[in-house]
Structures are given as C-alpha cells and as structure tokens.
C-alpha positions as CSV (number, residue, x, y, z in Angstrom):
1,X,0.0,0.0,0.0
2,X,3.3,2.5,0.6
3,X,3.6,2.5,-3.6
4,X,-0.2,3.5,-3.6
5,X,0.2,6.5,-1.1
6,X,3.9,7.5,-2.7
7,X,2.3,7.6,-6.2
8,X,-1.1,9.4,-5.0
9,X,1.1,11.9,-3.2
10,X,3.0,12.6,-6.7
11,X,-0.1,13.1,-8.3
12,X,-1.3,15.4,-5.6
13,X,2.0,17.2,-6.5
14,X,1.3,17.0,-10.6
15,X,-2.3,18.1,-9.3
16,X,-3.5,14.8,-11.1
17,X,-6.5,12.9,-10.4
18,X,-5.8,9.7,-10.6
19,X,-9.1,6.8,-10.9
20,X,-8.7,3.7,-8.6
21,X,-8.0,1.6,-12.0
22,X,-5.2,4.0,-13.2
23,X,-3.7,4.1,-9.1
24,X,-3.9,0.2,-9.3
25,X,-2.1,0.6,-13.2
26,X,0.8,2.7,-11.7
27,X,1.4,1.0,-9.1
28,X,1.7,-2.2,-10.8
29,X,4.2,-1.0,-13.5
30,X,6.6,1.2,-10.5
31,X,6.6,-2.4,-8.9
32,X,7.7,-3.9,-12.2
33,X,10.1,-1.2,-12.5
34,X,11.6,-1.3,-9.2
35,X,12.0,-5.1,-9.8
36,X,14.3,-4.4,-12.8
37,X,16.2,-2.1,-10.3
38,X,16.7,-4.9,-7.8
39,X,18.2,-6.6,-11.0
40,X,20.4,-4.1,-11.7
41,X,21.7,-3.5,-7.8
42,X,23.0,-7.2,-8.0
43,X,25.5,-6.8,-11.0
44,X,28.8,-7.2,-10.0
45,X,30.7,-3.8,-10.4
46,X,33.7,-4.0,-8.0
47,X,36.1,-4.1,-10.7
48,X,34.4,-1.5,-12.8
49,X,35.7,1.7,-13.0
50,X,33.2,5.1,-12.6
51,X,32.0,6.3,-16.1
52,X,31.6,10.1,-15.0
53,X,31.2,10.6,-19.2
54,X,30.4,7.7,-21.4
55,X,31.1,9.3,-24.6
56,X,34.7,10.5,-25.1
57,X,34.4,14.4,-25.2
58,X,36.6,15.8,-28.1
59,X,37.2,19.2,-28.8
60,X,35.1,20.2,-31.9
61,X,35.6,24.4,-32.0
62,X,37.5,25.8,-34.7
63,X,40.5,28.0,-34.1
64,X,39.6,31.6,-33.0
65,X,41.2,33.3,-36.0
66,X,40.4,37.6,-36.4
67,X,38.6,38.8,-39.4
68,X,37.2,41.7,-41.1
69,X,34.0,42.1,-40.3
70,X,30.7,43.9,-41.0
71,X,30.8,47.5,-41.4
72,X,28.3,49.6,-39.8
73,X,26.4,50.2,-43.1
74,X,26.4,46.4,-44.3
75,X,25.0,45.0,-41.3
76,X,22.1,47.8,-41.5
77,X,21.2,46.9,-45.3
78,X,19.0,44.4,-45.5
79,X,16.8,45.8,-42.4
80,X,14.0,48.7,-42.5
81,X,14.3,48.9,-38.9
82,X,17.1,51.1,-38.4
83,X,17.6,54.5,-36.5
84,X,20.4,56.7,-36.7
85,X,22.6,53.8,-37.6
86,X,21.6,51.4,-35.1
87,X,18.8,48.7,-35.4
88,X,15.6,50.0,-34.7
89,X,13.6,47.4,-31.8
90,X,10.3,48.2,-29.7
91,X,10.5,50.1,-26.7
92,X,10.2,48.8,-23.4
93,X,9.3,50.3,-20.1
C-alpha cells in the first residue's frame, strides 16, 4: 500500500486525479520497474571503474582566428528597422 500513497502523493503534487483503476495501473508497473532495479543492484561492479562521461568528449571548435567584419552600413542593409545607424527594436518600459 506505501507505492499506492507515494504515487497518489505525486499526483497530488502534478495536481493529477488519478481513478482507482489508473492508481492500481501505476502501481503495478513502478513495482515492475523497481524489480528491474533490484536486477540491476546485484551486478557485480567491484572491478568496474566510474564512467563520470560515457562518450569521449573531443574538442570540436574551430581555431579563434580575427577577421574583417561587417561594417556599420552592411550589417544595416537588408533591415528597415534602423535609426540613426543602429537597429531599430520596440521600446520597453
């Protein structure tokens, strides 16, 4: 009955309303999954080292390199909203 109250509390939480068949639905299948947990606790992982990333990261930036950019007047030409030679947004209080 503890999986019952835990999962009627969570949807208290989720402000769900659960029916008595759905409550009986959960709480079979967070049985089932706890199960395969138990499953899982038993392997044996003394010799297994701690896999804080299981995907080697590599470094996939390009090299910062300078170059010309924009000038004032090409980064303005192909907007209508422009002021004074600045972009042109709405105001905000």
């Amino acid at each position: 009955m503890k999986m019952q109250e835990a999962l009627l509390k969570a949807a208290e939480l989720a402000r769900l309303k659960l029916s008595k068949g759905e409550l009986e639905q959960f709480s079979k299948d967070a049985q089932d999954i706890l199960k395969l947990f138990s499953e899982i606790d038993k392997a044996d992982t003394k010799k297994a080292e701690p896999a804080y990333q299981p995907i080697e990261i590599k470094d996939v930036y390009r090299e910062d390199k300078t170059r010309k950019c924009l000038s004032q007047k090409d980064a303005l030409a192909n907007t209508r909203h422009n002021e004074n030679g600045y972009f042109k947004g709405p105001r905000t209080l």
